[in-house]
C-alpha positions in Angstrom: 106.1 111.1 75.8 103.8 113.3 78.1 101.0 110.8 80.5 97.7 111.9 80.2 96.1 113.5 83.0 93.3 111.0 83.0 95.4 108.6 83.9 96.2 107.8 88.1 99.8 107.8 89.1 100.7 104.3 91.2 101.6 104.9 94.9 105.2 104.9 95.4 104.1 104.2 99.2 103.8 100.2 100.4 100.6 101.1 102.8 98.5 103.3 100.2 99.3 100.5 97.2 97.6 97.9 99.6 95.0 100.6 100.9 94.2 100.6 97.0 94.0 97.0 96.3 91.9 96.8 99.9 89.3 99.4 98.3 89.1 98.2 95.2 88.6 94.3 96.1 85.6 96.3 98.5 84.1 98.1 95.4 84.6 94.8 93.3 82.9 92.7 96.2 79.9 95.1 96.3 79.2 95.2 93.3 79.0 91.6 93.0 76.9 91.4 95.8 74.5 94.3 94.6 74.6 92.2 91.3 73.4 89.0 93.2 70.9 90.7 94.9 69.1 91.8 91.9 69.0 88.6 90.4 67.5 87.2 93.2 64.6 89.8 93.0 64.3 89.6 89.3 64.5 85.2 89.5 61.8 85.8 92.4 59.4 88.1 90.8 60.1 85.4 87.5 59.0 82.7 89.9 55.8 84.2 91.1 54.2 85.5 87.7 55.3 81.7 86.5 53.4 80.2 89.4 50.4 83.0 89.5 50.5 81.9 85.3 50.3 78.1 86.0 47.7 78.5 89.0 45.3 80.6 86.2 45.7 78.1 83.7 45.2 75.0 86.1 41.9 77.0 87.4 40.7 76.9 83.5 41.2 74.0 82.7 39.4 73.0 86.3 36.1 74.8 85.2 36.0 74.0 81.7 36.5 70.2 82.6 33.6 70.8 85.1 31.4 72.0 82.6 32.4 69.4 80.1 31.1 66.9 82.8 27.9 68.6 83.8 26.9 69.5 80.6 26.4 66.4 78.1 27.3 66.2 74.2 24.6 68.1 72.4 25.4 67.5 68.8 22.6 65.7 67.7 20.0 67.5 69.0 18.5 70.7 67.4 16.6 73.5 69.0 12.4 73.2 68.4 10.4 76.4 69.5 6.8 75.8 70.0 4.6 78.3 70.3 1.3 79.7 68.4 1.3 82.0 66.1 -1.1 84.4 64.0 -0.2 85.5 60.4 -0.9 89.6 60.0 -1.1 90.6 56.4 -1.8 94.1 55.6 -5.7 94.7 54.1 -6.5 94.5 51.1 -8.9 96.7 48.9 -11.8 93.8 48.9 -11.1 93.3 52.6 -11.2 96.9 53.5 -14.3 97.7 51.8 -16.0 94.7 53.7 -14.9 95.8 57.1 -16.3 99.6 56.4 -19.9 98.4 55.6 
């Protein structure tokens, strides 16, 4: 059966086998380093929208507790609006034949 040229041939010699095995534990390593590193950034940047998040809510809750305090229950009462007023009705025909004499 004929090996496909995709495939690497194994080093016959003792130094290049452990050469290979040195290089690849290095790319393995890296990667898992590269991999933490990431996680760290994406677990930090988690961290500070969860804390920016709580620190909005927190101030909310602050100010509408404030108001609540200030302000007191108004249920009961109802808005009056006192003021004068004049009723203007358009003119009739008797009281625009008055007004021309």
């Amino acid at each position: 059966m004929e090996r496909s040229r995709i495939q690497g041939r194994v080093p016959n010699n003792p130094f290049a086998q452990a050469l290979s095995v040195v290089a690849g534990l290095l790319v393995v390593g890296a990667a898992f380093f590269l991999g933490l590193v990431f996680l760290a950034i994406f677990l930090g940047l988690f961290a500070i929208a969860g804390i920016a998040i709580a620190a909005r809510v927190w101030w909310i809750k602050r100010k509408l507790g404030r108001q609540a305090v200030a302000t007191p229950d108004r249920r009961d009462d109802t808005v009056v609006l006192e003021g004068e007023y004049v009723v203007v009705e358009p003119p009739t025909e008797e009281s625009g034949s008055e007004d021309r004499q």
